[in-house]
SEGURO-507942 format. One record per residue: residue number from 1; residue in three letters; x, y, z of N, C-alpha, C in turn. Coordinates in Angstrom, 3 decimals, always signed. Layout:
BEGIN
(pt NUM 'ala' (X Y Z) (X Y Z) (X Y Z))
...
# end
This chain:
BEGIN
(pt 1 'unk' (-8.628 +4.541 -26.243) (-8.209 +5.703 -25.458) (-7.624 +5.244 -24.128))
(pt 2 'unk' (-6.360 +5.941 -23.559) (-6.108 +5.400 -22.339) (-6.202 +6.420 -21.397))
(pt 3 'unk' (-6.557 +5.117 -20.545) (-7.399 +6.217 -18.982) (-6.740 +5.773 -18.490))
(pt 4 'unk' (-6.375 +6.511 -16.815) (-5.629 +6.691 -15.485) (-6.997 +6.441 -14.759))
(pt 5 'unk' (-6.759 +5.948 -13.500) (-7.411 +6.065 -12.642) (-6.874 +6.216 -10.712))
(pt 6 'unk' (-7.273 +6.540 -9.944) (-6.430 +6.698 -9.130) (-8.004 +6.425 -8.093))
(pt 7 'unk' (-7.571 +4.895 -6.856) (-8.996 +4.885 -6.359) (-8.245 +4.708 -4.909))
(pt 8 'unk' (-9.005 +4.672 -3.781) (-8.644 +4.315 -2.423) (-9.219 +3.333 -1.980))
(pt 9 'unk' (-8.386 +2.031 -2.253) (-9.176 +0.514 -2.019) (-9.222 +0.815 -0.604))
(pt 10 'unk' (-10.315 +0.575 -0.161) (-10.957 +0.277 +1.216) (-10.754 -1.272 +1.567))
(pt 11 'unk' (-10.407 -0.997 +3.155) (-10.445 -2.335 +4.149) (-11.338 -3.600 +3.592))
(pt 12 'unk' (-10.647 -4.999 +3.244) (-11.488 -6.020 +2.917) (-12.135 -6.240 +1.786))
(pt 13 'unk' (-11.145 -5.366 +0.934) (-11.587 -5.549 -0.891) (-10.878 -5.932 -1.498))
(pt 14 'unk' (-11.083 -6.992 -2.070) (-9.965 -7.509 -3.350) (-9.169 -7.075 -4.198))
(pt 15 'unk' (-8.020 -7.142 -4.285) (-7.601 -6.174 -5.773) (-7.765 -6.526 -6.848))
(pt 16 'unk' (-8.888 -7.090 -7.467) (-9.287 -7.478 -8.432) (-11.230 -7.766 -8.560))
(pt 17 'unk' (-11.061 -7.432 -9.945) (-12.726 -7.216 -10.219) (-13.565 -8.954 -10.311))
(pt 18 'unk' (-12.585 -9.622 -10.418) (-13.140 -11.528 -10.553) (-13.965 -12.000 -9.251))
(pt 19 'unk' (-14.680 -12.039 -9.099) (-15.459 -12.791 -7.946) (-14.515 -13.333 -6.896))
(pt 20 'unk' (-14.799 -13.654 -5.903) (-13.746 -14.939 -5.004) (-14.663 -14.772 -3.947))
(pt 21 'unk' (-15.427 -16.024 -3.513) (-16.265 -16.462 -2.343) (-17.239 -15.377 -2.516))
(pt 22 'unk' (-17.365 -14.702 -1.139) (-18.139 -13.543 -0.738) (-17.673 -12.164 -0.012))
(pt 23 'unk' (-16.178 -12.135 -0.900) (-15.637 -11.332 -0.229) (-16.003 -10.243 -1.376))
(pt 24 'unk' (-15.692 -8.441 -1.125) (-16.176 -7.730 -1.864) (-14.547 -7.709 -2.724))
(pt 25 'unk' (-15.010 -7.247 -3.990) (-14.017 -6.676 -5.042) (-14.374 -5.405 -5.524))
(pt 26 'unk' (-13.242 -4.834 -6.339) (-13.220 -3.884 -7.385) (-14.405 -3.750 -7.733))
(pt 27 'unk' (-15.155 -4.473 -8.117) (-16.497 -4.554 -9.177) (-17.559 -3.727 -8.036))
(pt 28 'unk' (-17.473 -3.992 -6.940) (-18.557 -3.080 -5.807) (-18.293 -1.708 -5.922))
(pt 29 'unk' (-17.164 -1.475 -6.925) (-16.905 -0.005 -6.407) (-16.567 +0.585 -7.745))
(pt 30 'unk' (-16.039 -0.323 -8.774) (-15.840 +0.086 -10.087) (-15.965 -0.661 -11.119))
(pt 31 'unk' (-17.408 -0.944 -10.885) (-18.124 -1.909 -12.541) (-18.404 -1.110 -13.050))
(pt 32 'unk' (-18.178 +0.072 -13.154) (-18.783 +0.925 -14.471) (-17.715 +1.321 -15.187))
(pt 33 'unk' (-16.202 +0.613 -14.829) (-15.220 +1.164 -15.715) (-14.597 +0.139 -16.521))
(pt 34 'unk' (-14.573 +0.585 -17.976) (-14.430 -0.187 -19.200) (-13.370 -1.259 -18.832))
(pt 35 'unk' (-13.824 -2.404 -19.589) (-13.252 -3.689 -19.285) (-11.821 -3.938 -19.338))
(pt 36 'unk' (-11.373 -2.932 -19.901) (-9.637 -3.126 -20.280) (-9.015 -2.157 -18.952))
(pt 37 'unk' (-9.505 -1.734 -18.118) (-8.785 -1.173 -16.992) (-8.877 -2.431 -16.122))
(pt 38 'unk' (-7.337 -2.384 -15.688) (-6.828 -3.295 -14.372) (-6.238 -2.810 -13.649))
(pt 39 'unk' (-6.563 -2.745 -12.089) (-5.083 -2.417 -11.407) (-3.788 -2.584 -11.809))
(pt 40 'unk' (-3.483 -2.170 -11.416) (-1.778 -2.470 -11.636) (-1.027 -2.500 -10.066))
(pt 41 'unk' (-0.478 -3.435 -10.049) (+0.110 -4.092 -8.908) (-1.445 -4.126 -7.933))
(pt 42 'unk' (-1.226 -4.999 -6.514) (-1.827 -5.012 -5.452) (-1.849 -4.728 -4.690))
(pt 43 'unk' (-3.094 -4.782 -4.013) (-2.784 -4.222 -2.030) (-3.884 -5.344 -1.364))
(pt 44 'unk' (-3.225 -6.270 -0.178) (-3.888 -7.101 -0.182) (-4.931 -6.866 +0.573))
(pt 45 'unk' (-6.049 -8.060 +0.616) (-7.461 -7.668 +1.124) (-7.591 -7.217 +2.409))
(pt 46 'unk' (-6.484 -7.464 +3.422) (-6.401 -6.546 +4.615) (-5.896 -5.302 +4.590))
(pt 47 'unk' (-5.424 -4.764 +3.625) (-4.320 -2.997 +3.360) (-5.260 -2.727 +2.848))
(pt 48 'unk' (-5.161 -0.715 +2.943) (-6.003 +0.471 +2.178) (-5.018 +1.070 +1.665))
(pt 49 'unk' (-6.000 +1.704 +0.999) (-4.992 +2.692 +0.340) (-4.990 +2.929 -1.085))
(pt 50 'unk' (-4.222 +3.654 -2.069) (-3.958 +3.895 -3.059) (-3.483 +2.867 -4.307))
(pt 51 'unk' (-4.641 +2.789 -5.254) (-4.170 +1.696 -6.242) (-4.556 +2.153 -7.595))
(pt 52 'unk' (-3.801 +2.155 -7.714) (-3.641 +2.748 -9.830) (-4.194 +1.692 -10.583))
(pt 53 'unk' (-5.575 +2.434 -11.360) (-5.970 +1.529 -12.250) (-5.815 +2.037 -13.841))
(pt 54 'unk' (-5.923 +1.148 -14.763) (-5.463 +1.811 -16.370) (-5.946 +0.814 -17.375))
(pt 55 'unk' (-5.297 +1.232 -18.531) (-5.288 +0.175 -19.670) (-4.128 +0.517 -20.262))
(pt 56 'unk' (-3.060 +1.378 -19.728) (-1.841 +1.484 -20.514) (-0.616 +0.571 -20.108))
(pt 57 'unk' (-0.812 -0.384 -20.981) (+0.116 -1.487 -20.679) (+1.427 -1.179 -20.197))
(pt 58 'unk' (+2.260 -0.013 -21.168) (+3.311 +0.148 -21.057) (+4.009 +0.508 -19.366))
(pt 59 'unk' (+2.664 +1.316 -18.843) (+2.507 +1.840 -17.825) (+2.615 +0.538 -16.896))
(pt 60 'unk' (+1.804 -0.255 -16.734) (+1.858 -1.297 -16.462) (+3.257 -2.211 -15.748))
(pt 61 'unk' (+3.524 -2.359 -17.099) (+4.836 -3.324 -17.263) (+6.129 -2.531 -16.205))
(pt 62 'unk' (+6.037 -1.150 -16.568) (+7.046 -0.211 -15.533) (+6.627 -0.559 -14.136))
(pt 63 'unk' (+5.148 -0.366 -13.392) (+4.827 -0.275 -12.333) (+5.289 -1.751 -11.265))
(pt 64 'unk' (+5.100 -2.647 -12.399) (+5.101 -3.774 -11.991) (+6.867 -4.388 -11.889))
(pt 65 'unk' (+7.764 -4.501 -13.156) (+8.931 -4.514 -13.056) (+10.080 -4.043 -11.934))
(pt 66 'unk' (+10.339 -5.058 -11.613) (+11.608 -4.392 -10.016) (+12.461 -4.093 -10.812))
(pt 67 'unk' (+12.996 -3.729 -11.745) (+14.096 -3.381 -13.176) (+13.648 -1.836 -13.172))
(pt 68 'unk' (+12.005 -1.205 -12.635) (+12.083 +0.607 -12.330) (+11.614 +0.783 -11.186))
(pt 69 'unk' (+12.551 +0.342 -10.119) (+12.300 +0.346 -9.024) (+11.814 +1.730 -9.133))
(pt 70 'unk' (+10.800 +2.171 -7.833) (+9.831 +3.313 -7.452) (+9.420 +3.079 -6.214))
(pt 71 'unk' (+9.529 +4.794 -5.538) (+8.843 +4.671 -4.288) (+7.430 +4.662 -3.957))
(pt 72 'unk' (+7.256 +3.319 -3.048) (+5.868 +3.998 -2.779) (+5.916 +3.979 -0.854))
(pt 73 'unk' (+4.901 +4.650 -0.833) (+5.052 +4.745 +1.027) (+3.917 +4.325 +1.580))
(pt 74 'unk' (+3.896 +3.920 +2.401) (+2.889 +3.149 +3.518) (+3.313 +3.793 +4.828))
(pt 75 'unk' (+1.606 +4.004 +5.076) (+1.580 +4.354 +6.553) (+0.900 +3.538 +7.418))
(pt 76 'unk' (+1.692 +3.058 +8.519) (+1.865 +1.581 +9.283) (+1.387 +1.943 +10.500))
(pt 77 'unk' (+0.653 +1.090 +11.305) (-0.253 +1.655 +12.703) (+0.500 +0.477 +13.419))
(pt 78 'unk' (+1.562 +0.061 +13.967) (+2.268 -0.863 +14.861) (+1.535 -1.272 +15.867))
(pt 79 'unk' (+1.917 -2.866 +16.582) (+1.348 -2.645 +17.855) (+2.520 -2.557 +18.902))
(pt 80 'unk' (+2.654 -1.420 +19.650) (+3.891 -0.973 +20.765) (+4.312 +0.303 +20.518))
(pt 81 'unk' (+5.115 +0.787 +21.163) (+5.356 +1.874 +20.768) (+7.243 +1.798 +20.420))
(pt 82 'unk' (+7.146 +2.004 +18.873) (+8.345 +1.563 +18.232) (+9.279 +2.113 +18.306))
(pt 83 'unk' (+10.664 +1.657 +18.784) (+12.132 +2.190 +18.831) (+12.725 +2.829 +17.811))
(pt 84 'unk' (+13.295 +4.303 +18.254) (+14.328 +4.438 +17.363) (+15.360 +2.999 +16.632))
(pt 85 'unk' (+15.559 +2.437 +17.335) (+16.570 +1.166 +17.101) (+15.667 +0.123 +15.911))
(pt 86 'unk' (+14.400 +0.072 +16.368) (+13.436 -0.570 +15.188) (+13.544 +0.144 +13.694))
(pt 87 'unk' (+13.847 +1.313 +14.025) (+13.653 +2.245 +12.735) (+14.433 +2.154 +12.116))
(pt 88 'unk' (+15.776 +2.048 +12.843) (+16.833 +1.685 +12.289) (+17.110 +0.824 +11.329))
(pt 89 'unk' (+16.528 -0.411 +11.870) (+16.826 -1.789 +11.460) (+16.070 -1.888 +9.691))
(pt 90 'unk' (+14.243 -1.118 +10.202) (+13.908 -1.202 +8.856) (+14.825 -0.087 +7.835))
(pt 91 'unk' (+15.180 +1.114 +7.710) (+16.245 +1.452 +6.767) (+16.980 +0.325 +6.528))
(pt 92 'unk' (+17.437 +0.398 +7.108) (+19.431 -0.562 +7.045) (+18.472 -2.482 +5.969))
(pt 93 'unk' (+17.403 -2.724 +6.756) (+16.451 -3.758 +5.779) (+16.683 -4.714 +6.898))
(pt 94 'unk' (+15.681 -5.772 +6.619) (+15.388 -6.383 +7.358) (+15.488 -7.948 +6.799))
(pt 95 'unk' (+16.011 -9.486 +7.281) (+15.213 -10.335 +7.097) (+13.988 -10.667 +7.096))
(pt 96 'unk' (+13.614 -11.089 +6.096) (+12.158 -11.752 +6.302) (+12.315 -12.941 +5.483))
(pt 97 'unk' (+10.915 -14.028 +5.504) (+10.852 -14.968 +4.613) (+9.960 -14.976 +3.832))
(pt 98 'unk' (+10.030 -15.207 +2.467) (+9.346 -15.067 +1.149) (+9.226 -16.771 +0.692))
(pt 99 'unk' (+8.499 -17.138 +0.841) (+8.310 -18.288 +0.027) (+9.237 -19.423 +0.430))
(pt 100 'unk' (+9.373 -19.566 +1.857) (+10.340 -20.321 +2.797) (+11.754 -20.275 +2.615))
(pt 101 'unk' (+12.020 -18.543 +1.450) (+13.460 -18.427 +1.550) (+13.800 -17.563 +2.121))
(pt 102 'unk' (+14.525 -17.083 +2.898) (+15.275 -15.502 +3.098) (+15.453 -14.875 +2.509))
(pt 103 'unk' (+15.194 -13.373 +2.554) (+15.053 -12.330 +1.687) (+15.940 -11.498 +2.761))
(pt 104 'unk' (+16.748 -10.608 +2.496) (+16.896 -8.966 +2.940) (+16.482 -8.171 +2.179))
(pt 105 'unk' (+15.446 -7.287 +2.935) (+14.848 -6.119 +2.248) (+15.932 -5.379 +1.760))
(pt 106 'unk' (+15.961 -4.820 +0.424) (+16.561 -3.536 +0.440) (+16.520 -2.245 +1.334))
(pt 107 'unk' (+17.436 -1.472 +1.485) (+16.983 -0.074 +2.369) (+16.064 +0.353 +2.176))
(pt 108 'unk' (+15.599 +0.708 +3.554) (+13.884 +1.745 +2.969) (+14.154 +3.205 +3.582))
(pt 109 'unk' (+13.352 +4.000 +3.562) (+13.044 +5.102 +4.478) (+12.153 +4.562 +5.377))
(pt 110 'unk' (+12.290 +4.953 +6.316) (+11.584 +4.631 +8.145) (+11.352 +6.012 +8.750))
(pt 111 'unk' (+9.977 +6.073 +9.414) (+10.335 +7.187 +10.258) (+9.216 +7.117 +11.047))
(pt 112 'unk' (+9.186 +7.367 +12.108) (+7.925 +7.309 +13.133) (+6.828 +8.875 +12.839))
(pt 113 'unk' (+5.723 +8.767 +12.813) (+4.556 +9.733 +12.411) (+3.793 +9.715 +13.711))
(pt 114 'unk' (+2.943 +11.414 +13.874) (+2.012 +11.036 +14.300) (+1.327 +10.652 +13.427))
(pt 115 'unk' (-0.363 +10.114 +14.013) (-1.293 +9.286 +13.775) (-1.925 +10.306 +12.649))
(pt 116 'unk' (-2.052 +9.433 +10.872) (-2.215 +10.706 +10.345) (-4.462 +10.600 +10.337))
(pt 117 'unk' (-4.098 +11.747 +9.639) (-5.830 +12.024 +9.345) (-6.614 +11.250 +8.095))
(pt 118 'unk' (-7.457 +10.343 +8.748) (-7.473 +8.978 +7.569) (-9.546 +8.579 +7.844))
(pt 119 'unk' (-9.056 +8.037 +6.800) (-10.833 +7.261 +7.055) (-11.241 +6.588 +8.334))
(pt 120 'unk' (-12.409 +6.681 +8.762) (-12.386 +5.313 +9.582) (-12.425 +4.139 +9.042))
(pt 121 'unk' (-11.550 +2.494 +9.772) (-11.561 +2.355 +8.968) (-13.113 +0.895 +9.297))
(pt 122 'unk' (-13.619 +0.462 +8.677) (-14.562 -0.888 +9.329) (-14.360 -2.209 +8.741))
(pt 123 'unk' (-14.364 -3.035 +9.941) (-14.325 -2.762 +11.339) (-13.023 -2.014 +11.573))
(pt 124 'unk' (-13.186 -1.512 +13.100) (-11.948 -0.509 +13.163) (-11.003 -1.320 +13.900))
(pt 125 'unk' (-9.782 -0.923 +14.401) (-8.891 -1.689 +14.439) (-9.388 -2.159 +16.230))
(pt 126 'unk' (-8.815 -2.873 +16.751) (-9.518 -3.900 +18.093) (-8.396 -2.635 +18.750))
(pt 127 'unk' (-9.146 -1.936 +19.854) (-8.559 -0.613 +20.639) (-8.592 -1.732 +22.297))
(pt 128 'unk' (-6.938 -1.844 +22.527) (-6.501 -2.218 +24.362) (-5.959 -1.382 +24.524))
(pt 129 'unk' (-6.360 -0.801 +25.554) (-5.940 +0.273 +26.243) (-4.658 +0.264 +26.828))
(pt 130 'unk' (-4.138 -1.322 +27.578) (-3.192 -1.308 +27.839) (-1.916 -1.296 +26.642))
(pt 131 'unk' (-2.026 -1.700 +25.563) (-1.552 -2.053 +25.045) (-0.854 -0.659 +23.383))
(pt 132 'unk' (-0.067 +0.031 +23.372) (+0.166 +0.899 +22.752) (+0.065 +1.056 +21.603))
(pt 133 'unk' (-0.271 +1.787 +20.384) (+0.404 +1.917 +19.381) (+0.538 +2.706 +18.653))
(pt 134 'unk' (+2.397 +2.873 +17.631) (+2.336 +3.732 +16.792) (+2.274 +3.762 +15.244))
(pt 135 'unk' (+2.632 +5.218 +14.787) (+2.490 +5.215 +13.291) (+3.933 +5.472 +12.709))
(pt 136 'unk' (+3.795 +4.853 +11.965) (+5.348 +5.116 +10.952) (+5.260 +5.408 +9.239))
(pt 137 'unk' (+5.822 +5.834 +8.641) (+5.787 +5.989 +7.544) (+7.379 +5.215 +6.786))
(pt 138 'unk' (+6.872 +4.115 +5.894) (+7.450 +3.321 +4.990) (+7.826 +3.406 +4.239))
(pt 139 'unk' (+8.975 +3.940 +3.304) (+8.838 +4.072 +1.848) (+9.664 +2.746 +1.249))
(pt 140 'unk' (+9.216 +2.111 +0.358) (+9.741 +0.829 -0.476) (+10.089 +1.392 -1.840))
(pt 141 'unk' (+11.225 +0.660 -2.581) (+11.558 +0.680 -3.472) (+11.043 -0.913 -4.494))
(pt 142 'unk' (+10.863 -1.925 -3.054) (+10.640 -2.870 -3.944) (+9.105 -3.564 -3.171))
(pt 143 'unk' (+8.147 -4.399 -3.945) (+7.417 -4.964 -3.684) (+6.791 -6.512 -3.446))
(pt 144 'unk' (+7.237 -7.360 -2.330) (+7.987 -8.521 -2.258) (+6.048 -8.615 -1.105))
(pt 145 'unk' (+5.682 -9.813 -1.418) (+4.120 -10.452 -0.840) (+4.570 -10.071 +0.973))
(pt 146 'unk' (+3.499 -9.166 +1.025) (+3.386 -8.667 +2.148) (+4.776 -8.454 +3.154))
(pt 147 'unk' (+5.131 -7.887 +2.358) (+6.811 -7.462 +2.965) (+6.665 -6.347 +3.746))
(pt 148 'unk' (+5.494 -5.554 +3.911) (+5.374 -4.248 +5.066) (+5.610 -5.434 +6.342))
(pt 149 'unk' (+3.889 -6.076 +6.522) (+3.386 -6.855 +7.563) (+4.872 -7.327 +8.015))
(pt 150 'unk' (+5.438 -8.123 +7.327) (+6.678 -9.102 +6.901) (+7.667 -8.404 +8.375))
(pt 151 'unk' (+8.061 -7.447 +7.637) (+9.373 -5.842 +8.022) (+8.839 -5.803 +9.171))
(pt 152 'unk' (+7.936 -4.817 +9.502) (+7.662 -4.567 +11.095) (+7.600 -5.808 +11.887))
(pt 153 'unk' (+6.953 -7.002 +11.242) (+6.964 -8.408 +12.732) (+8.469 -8.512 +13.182))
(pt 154 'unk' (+9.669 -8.386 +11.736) (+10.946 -8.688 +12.215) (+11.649 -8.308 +13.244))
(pt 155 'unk' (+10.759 -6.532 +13.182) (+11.627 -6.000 +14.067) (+10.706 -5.614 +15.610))
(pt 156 'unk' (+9.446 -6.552 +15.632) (+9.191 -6.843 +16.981) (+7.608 -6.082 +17.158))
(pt 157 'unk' (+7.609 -5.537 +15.838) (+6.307 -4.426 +16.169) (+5.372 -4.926 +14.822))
(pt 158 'unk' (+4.342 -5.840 +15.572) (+3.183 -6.373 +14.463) (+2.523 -5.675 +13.828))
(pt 159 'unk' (+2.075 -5.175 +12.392) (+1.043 -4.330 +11.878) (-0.153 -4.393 +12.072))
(pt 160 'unk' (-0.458 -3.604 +13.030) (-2.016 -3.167 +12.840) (-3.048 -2.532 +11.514))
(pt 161 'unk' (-2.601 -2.106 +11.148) (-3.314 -0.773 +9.912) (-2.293 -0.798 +9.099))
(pt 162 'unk' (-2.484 -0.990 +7.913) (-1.611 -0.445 +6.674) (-2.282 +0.291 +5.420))
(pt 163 'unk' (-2.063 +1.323 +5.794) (-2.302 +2.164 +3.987) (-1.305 +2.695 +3.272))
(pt 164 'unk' (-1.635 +2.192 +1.875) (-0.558 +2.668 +0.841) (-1.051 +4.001 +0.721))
(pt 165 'unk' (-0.491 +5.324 +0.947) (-0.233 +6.815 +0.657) (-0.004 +7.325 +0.106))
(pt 166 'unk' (+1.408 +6.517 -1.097) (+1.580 +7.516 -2.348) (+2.458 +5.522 -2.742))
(pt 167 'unk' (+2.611 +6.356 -4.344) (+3.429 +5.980 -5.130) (+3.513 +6.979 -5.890))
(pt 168 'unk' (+5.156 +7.128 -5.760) (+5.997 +8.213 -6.518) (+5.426 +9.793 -5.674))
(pt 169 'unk' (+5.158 +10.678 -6.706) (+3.965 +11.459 -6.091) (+2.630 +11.929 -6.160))
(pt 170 'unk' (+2.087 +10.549 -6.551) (+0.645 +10.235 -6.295) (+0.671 +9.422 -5.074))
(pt 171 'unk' (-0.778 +10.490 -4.627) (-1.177 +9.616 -3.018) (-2.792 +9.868 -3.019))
(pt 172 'unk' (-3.171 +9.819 -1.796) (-4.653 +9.676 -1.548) (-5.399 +10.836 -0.699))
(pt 173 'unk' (-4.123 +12.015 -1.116) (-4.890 +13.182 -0.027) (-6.455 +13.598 -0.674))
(pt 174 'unk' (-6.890 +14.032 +0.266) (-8.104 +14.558 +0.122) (-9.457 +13.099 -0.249))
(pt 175 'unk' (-9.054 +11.795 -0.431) (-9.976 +11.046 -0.671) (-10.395 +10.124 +0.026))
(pt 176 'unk' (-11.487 +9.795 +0.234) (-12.399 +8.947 +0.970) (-12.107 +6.698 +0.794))
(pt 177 'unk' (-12.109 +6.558 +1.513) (-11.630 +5.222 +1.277) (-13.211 +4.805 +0.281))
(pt 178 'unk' (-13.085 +4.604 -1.299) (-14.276 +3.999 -2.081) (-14.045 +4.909 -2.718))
(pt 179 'unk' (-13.073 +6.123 -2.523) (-13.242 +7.356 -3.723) (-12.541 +7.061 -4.599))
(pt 180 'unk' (-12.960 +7.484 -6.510) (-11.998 +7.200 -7.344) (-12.089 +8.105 -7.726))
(pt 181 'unk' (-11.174 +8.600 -8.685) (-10.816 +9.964 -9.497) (-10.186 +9.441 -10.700))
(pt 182 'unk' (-10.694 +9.917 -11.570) (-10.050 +10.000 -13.037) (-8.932 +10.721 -13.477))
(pt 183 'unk' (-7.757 +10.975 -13.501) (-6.656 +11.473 -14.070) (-5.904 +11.186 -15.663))
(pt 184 'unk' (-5.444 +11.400 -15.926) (-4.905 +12.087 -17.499) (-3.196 +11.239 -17.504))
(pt 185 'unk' (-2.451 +11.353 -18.136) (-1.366 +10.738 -18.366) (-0.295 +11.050 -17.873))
(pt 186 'unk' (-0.355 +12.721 -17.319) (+0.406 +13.048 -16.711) (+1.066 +12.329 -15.146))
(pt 187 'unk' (+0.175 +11.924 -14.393) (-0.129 +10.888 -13.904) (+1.635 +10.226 -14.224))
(pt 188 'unk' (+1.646 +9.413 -15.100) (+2.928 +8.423 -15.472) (+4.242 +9.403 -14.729))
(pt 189 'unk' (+4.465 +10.559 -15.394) (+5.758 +11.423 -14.669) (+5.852 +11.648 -13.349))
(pt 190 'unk' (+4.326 +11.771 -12.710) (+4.562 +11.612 -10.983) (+4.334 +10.185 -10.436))
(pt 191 'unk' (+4.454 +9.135 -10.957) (+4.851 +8.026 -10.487) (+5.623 +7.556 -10.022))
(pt 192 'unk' (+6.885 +8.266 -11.288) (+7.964 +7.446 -11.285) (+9.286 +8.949 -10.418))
(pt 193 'unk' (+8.876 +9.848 -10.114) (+9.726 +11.280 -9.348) (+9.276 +11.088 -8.044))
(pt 194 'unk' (+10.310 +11.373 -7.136) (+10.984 +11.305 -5.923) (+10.153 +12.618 -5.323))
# end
């Protein structure tokens, strides 16, 4: 039978259920779900947010493939308070380096947010007073090793906080960072719609 799952990886969890040192994983939060569910794609052990778990391969192979490209959006806690002209730059894409090569991001959507309504998160983020910061909202088409963090350093404004919010139009309203929810297949059609 194939199951959907839809969970809100919390701050400092692995995306994966395999042990590693003493850091926490999947398994602290979802060992009770049958062995053939895996995430699909990642969010690394410093990002929150929204991560699709399953056993439908097919599903899978789409989520993962840059061949169906899909939006997903991240909401970014900067440190400064970020320029129209920054915003710019991430649309239009940005250099970064991937694996000591140069990359240009593809175009994204950019847009400065207020600060949205979110978990706390622990530990919480290190608060200087002198020191500003804002929120933006990200949308990617493609998923390149820490290419948020990556994007904002380029354009001068370091990431503080990152949560993934949606992919496609699944997101994480209403849930608690550790909350999971079970969903149905329908699920697949708001993945992949704008």
């Amino acid at each position: 039978m194939l199951q959907y799952f839809i969970f809100y990886k919390p701050f400092e969890v692995l995306s994966q259920f395999s042990a590693e040192g003493d850091k926490k994983t999947l398994s602290d939060y979802l060992g009770h779900l049958s062995k053939d569910i895996y995430p699909v794609g990642r969010l690394d052990y410093d990002s929150e947010g929204l991560l699709i778990l399953t056993n439908d391969k097919p599903l899978t192979h789409q989520l993962l493939d840059p061949m169906f490209a899909h939006q997903r959006t991240y909401w970014v806690q900067v440190e400064g308070e970020i320029t129209d002209e920054a915003i710019l730059q991430l649309c239009n894409g940005v250099m970064i380096n991937i694996n000591g090569k140069q990359h240009k991001t593809k175009p994204a959507i950019a847009k400065k947010i207020t600060a949205p309504s979110l978990p706390e998160r622990n530990p919480p983020i290190r608060f200087r007073k002198n020191i500003p910061t804002s929120w933006i909202a990200l949308t990617l088409t493609e998923g390149k090793n820490r290419q948020v963090r990556r994007m904002t350093a380029a354009v001068g404004f370091p990431t503080l906080r990152l949560v993934r919010y949606s992919i496609g139009r699944v997101n994480i309203d209403g849930l608690q960072s550790g909350d999971c929810i079970e969903t149905n297949a329908a699920i697949k059609q708001k993945l992949f719609s704008k």
